[in-house]
N, C-alpha and C positions, 0 to 999 in steps of 0.2 A: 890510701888516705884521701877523705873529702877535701875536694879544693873550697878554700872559705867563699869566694864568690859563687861557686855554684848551687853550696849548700844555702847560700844569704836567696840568691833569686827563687831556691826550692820552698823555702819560709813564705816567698809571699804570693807564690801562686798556690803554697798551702793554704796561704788566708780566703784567697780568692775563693777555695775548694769550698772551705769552712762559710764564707759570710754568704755564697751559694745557700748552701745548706738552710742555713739561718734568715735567708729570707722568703723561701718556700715556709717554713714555720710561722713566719710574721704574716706571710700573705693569706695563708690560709685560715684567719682568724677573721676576714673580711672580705674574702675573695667569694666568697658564695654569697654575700649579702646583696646583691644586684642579681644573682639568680634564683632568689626563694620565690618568685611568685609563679617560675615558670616549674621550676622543683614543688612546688606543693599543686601545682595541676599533674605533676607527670606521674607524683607518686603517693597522692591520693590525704595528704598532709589535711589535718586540720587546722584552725585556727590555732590553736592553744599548742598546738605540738609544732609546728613551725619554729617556732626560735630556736628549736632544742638542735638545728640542726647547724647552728650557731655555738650555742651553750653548752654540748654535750662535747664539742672537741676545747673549750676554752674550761672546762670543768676539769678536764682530766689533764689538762697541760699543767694547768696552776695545781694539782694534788700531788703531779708527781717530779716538780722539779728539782726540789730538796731533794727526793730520793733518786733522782737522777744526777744530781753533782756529786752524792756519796757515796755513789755506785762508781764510780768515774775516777775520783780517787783511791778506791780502794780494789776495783778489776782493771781499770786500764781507760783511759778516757779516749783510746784510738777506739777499741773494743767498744765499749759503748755509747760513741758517738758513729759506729758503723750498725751496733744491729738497733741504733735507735732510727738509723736512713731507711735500714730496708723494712722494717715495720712499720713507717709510714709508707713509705711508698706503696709496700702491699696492702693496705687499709686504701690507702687512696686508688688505687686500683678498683678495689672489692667496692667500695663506695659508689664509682661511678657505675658500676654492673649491677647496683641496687635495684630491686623490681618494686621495693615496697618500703615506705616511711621507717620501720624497725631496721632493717636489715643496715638504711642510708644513716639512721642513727649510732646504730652501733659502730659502724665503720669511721664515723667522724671522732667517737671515744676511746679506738685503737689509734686513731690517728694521732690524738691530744697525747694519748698515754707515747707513743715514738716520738713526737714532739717533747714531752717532758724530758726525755733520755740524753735526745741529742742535743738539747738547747745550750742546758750548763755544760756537759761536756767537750762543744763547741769552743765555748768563751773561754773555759779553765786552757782547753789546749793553745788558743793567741795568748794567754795572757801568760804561759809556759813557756811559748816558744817566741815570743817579743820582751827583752828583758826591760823592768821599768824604765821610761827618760822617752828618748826623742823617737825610738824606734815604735813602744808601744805605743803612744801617744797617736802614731801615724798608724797604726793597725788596728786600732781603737776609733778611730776616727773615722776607716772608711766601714768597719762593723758595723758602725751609730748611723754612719749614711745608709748602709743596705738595711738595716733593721726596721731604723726611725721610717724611712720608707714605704717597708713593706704593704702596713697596711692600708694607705695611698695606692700604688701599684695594685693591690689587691684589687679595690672598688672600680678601676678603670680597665683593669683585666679580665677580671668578669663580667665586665658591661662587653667587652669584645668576644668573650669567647660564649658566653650566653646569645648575640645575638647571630654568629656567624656559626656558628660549627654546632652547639648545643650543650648544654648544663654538665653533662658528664663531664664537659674538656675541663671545668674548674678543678675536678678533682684528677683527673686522667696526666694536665700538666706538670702533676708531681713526682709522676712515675719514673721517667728516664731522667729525671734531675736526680731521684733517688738513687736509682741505680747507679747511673754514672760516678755519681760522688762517692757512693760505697765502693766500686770498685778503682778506684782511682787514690783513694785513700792510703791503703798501705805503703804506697811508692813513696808520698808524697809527708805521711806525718808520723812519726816516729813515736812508739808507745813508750809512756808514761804514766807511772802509778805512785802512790807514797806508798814506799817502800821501806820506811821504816818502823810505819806501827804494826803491831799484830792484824790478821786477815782477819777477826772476829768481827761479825755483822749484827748491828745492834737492831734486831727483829723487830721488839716492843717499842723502841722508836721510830720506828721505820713504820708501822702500821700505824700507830697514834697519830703522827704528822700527817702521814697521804690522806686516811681517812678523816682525820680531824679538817684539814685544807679542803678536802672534796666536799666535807657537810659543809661549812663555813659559804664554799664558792655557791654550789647546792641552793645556798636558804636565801644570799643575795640576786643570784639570778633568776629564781622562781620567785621572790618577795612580791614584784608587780602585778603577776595573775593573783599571787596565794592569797596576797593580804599581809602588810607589814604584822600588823597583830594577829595577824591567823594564828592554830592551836598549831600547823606543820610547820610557819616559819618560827615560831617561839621556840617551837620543840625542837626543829633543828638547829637554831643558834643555842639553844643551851645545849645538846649533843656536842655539837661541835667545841664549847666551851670546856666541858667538861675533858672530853679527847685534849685538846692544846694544853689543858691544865697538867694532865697526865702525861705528857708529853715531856712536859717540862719538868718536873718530878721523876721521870724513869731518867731524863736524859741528866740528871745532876748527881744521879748513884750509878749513872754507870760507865764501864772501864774505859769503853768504846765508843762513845755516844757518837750518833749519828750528828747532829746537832754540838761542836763543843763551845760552851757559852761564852768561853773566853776570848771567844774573835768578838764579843760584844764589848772585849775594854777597850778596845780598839773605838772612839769616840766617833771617829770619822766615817767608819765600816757601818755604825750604829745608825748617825747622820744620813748615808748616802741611800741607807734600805728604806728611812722615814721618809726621804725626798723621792725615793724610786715610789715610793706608794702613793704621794701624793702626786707625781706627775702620771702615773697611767689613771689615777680619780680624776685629772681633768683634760685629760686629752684624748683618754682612748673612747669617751663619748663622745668629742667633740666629731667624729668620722659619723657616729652614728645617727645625728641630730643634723649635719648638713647634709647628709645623702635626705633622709626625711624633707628637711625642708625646700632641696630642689626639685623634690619629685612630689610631694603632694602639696606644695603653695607653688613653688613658680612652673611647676609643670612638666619637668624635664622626664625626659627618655632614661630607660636603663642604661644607655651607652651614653649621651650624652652628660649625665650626672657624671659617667665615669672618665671620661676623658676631660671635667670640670676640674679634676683632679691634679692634673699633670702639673699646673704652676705647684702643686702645695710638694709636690713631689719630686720636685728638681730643686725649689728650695731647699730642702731637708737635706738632701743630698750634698748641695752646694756649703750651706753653713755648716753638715757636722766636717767637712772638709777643711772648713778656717777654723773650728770650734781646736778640731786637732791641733792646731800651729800656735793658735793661738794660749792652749792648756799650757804648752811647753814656754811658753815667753813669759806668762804670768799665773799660772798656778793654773787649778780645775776651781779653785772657789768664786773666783770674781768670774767665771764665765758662767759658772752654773748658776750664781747670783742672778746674771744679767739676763739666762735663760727662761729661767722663772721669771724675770720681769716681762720680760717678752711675749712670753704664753699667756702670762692676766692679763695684760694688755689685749691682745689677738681675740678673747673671749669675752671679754668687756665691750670691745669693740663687737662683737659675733652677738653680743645682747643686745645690740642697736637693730636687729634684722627688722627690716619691714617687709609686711605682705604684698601681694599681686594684689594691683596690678603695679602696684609702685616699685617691689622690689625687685629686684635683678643680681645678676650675675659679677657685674662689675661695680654697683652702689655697696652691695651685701655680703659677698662671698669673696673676692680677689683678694681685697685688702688687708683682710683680717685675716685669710689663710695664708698669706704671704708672712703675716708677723707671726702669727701663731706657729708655724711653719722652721722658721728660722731660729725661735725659741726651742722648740723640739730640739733642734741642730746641736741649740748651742746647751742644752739642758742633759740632751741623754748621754754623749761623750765626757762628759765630765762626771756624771754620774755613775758611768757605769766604770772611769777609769779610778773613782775614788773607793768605789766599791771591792776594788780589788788590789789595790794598794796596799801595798807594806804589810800584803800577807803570805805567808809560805807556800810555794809550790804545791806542799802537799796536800792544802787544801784549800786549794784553788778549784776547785770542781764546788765544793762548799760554799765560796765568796760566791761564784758566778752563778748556783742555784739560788741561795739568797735573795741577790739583785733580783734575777729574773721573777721569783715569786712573786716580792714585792709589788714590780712592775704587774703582774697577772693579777693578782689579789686586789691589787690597787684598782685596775681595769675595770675589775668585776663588781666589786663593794661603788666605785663612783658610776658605773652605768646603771647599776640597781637604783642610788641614789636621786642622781637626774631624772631618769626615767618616772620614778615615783612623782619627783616635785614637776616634770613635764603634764603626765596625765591624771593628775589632781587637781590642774587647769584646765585638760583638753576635756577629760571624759569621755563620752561618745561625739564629739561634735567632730564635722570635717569643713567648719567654715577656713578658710584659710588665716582670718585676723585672731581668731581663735588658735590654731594652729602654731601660728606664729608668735603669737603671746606665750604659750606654754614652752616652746624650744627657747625663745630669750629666756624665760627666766633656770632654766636650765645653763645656758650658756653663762650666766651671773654670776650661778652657785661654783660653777666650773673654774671660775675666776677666782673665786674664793679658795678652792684647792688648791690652786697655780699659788695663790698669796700667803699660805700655809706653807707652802712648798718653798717659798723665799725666805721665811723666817726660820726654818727650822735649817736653811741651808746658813745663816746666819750665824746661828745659836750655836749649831750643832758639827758644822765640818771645822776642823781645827786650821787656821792659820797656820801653822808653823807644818802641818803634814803638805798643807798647797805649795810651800815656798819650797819644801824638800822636794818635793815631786819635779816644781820648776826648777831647783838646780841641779837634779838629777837630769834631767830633759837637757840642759846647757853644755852636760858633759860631753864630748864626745860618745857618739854610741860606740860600746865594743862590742866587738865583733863575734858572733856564730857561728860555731858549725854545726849546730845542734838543729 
C-alpha cells in the first residue's frame, strides 16, 4: 500500500519533472533569438529566411496543440507527454548538427510539432494529479512561474551559450533535459486516460484544426515580408477560414469530436481562452521589441541584452508565486483583473522609450519590465487556473490544449500585428529616433491588447466560478495517493 506522504512528495517532484519539461518548450521560442546573426553566418541563412528559424518551430507548436491535448486524453497523457520529450529532444539534437539552413529549419518544425504533444499533456497531467483548491492553485503557481519565465531565461541563455560555447548549445541544451525527463517519468507519474468514451479518433477534425491553425499561424507570421494584402496572405487567410469553418461543422455532426463545444458553456473556460489570446497579443512582442531596442538604439551586446533580462525574470517568477496564494484568498478574477492592469500599465509605460543617447537601461527598460513583469505573474496563473476549472478529468488534455493555443495564436497574430504597425514607421531607416518611434508605438498598441484583455476578463469570467474556486482553495486540501 502507498504511504500517503510519500506518494503527496512523489506528486511534486512530479511537478518539478513536468514544469522542467514545460520550460525547455517556452525557452526555445526565444532562446535562439540572441543567436540568429551568428546562425545565419554559420549556415549560410538569408535575409528573408532567417526568421523562419524562429517561426517554423512556433508554427508547428501552435497547429498542433489541440491535437496534442486530444491525443493525451484519449492514449494516455503519461504516453504522450513522454514521446512528445524525446521527439523534441531528438529534433533538437538533429538541429544543432544542421550543416545547412533547410535541414536547421526542419529540425526546429519537428521540434514545434514534440512541443505541441508535450505541452497540453503536461498541464492536463498537474491539473489530474492537483485536485482543485489550495493544492492546485500552488502547482499552478509555480507552472506560471517556470513558463511565464521561460521566454526571459531563453533571451539571457542564449546571449551565454552563443557567446561561450557556440549556437549549437541553444539547441544541444535540450537534449539530456529530454531525455532525462522521459526516462524518469514512469516512476514518477501515473497514467491517465478518459476511459470512459469510445477509443474512436475523429481524423476530419483533427486535420481541419492542425492544418487550418498551421495556415492561420502561416499567413500572420509571413504577413510582414508577404504584404498584409498580398494575393499569398489573402489566400492564406481565406484557406485558413475556410478549414476553421469546416472544422467546426465536422466537429458538431460528429460522435467523437476532437473539439466538444460544449466545454464552450462553460462562460468562464470561454472567458479565460479570450484573455489567454489577448495576453500573448501583448506580451509575447513585448520580448521581441525590447531585445531590438537594446541592441540597435542603445547598443547592447548579445549577452549583455540577455542578462538585461534577469530583473524581468525573477520578477515573474516571484509574483506568479504570490499570484498563487493570493488566487486561493480571493478568487482568479480580481487578480487576473489586476494583472492585466499591470501589463498596460508596463507597456504604456514601454511607449515612453527614448532614443540614444538619452535613453538607457534604467530611464527605459527596468521600470516598466518590472511592472509588466509582475502582471505576467499575476495574469498567466489565474488564467491558466480558470482555464481548467470545473472541467472533467477527462478532458483535461482539451482544457489545457485550448489555453495553450490561445496563448500561441495570440503570440503569433499580436507579433504579426506590431511588427506591421512597427515598420510602417521604420521602413528602411536605422536612425535610432526613428527606431525608437516605431517600437513605442508598437508598445501602445500592446497596451491596447493588455486593456482588451481587462475588459473581457470583466465581462466575461464569472464571479460566482472565482468565489467557488476561493472557497474550494479555503477547504482543507484532501489528501492523495494518486
Amino acid at each position: 500500500m502507498t504511504d500517503p506522504a510519500e506518494a503527496r512528495d512523489k506528486r511534486w517532484i512530479a511537478l518539478i519533472l513536468l514544469c522542467s519539461a514545460q520550460f525547455v518548450v517556452v525557452l526555445d521560442a526565444s532562446i535562439v533569438n540572441v543567436a540568429l546573426p551568428t546562425i545565419k553566418e554559420a549556415l549560410g541563412f538569408s535575409e528573408s529566411s532567417l526568421p523562419w528559424v524562429v517561426n517554423a518551430y512556433v508554427l508547428t507548436f501552435g497547429g498542433f496543440l489541440l491535437l496534442g491535448g486530444r491525443l493525451a486524453d484519449l492514449l494516455g497523457r503519461r504516453r504522450i507527454f513522454m514521446f512528445g520529450l524525446i521527439l523534441f529532444a531528438l529534433a533538437s539534437l538533429v538541429g544543432g548538427l544542421a550543416t545547412n539552413s533547410g535541414q536547421l529549419v526542419a529540425a526546429r518544425a519537428v521540434q514545434g510539432l514534440g512541443a505541441g504533444l508535450l505541452s497540453p499533456a503536461a498541464l492536463s497531467i498537474v491539473a489530474t494529479t492537483f485536485r482543485d483548491g489550495a493544492e492546485r492553485n500552488k502547482a499552478l503557481g509555480i507552472w506560471g512561474a517556470v513558463a511565464g519565465s521561460g521566454g526571459a531565461a531563453g533571451v539571457l541563455l542564449g546571449g551565454v551559450l552563443t557567446e561561450y560555447v557556440g549556437w549549437e548549445w541553444v539547441l544541444w541544451v535540450n537534449v539530456p533535459i529530454g531525455i532525462a525527463a522521459a526516462a524518469l517519468a514512469p516512476g514518477l507519474i501515473a497514467e491517465t486516460r478518459d476511459e470512459d468514451e469510445t477509443r474512436h479518433f475523429d481524423v476530419a477534425g483533427a486535420a481541419t484544426i492542425t492544418i487550418g491553425l498551421s495556415a492561420l499561424v502561416y499567413a500572420l507570421l509571413d504577413a510582414p515580408d508577404a504584404g498584409w494584402g498580398s494575393t499569398q496572405t489573402i489566400g492564406i487567410l481565406a484557406a485558413a477560414a475556410v478549414l476553421l469553418t469546416a472544422f467546426v461543422a465536422i466537429e458538431r455532426r460528429s460522435q467523437a469530436p476532437l473539439v466538444p463545444f460544449r466545454i464552450f458553456r462553460l462562460r468562464t473556460i470561454t472567458g479565460a481562452n479570450v484573455v489567454g489570446i489577448l495576453v500573448g497579443a501583448s506580451l509575447f512582442s513585448m520580448f521581441y521589441f525590447i531585445s531590438l531596442y537594446m541592441q540597435q538604439v542603445l547598443g547592447y551586446s548579445a549577452i549583455k541584452a540577455g542578462l538585461s533580462y534577469l530583473p524581468l525574470a525573477v520578477s515573474i517568477i516571484l509574483s506568479a508565486g504570490i499570484a498563487s496564494s493570493l488566487v486561493t484568498k480571493v478568487g482568479f478574477k480580481p487578480i487576473l483583473a489586476t494583472g492585466m492592469v499591470l501589463i498596460a500599465a508596463g507597456l504604456l509605460w514601454f511607449s515612453q522609450i527614448t532614443p540614444a543617447p538619452d535613453g538607457s537601461f534604467v530611464a527605459d527598460i527596468l521600470g516598466p519590465s518590472l511592472l509588466a513583469a509582475v502582471g505576467l505573474g499575476f495574469a498567466f496563473v489565474p488564467v491558466t487556473i480558470a482555464a481548467v476549472s470545473g472541467v472533467a478529468d477527462r478532458e483535461q488534455g482539451l482544457a489545457s490544449g485550448l489555453i495553450n493555443t490561445s496563448q500561441q495564436v495570440g503570440g503569433a497574430l499580436g507579433l504579426a500585428i506590431l511588427a506591421a504597425i512597427a515598420n510602417s514607421e521604420i521602413g528602411t531607416s536605422r536612425d535610432p529616433a526613428v527606431l525608437t518611434d516605431g517600437f513605442a508605438s508598437a508598445f501602445l498598441v500592446g497596451a491596447g491588447f493588455a486593456i482588451l484583455g481587462l475588459i473581457a476578463t470583466l465581462l466575461l469570467i464569472r464571479n460566482s466560478d472565482s468565489r467557488a474556486h476561493m472557497e474550494l482553495g479555503s477547504e482543507p486540501a484532501a489528501e492523495s495517493s494518486s
